[in-house]
C-alpha positions in Angstrom: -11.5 50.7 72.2 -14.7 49.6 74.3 -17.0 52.2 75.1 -20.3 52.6 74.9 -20.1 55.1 72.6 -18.5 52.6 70.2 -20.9 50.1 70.5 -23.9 52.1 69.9 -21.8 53.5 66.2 -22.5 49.9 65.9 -26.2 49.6 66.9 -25.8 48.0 69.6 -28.6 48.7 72.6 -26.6 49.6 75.1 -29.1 51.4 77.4 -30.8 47.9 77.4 -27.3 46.0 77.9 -26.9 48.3 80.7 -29.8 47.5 82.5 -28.9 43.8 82.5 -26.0 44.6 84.2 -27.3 46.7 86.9 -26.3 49.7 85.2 -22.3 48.5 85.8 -20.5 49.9 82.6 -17.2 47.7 83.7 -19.4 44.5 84.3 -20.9 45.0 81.4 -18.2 45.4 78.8 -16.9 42.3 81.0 -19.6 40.4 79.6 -19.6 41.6 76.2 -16.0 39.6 76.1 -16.9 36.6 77.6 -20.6 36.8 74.9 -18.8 37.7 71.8 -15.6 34.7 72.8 -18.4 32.2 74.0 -17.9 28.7 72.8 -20.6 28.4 70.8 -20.1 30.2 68.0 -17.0 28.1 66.7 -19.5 24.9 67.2 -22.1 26.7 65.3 -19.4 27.7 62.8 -18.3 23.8 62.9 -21.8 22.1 63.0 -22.9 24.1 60.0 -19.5 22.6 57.9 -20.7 19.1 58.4 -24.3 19.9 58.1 -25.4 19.1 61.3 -28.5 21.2 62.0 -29.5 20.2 64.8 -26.1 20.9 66.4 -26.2 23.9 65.2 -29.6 25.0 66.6 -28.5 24.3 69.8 -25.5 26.3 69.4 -27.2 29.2 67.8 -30.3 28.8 70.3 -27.6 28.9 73.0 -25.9 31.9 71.7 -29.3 34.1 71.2 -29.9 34.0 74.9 -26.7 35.3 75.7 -26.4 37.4 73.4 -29.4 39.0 73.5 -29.2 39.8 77.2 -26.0 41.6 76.4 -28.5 43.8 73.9 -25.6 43.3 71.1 -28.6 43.5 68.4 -26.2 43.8 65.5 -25.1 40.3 66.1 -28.3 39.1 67.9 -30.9 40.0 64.8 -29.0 37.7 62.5 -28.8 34.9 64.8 -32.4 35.1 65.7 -33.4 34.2 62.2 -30.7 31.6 61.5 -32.2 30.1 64.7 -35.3 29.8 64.0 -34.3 28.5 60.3 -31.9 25.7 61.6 -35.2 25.3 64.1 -36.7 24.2 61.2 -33.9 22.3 59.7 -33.8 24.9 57.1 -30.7 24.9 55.5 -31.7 27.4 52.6 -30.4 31.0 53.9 -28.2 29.7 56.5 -25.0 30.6 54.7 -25.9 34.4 54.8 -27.5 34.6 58.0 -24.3 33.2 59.5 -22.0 35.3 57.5 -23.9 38.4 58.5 -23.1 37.1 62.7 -20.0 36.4 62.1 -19.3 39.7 60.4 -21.1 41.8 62.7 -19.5 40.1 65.6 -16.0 40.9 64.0 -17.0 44.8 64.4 -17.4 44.2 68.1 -14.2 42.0 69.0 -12.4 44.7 66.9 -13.0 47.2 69.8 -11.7 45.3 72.4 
């Protein structure tokens, strides 16, 4: 289940997440779906198959905004550095990076 609780077992800043959202728990954990089901991450997912870096930046640059205003820092640490490595067109330590964001953002859709 959702709760803030939850999320912060998971390390996620939710006193910052909060804040974002006007201190509205509902609104918040409203956001949280629509952040962790966004789009991007299946093009990031599908960019990085066919080696498309530069898709994938934008994907993964895309995603880093949104979720780091949502403060889900488990996910969001991850991504920052696989962004700035596909930034780079650095393919070297992509795989990991990615598994590690897609793994962490498992933990979160599993509360929901």
């Amino acid at each position: 289940m959702l709760t803030i609780k939850a999320l912060e077992e998971l390390g996620v800043n939710t006193k910052e997440g909060l804040e974002r959202c006007l201190g509205k728990e509902d609104f918040y954990f409203k956001m949280i779906g629509m952040g962790i089901n966004n789009e991007h991450f299946e093009g990031l997912k599908k960019a990085l198959e066919r080696s498309d870096l530069t898709a994938a930046f934008e994907d993964a640059h895309a995603l880093k905004g949104t979720i780091g205003n949502l403060a889900l820092t488990p996910v969001y640490t991850p991504l920052a550095e696989l962004t700035e490595l596909l930034r780079a067109k650095q393919k070297e330590g992509c795989k990991e990076l990615t598994d590690k964001v897609f793994t962490e953002l498992e933990k979160i859709k599993a509360l929901l």
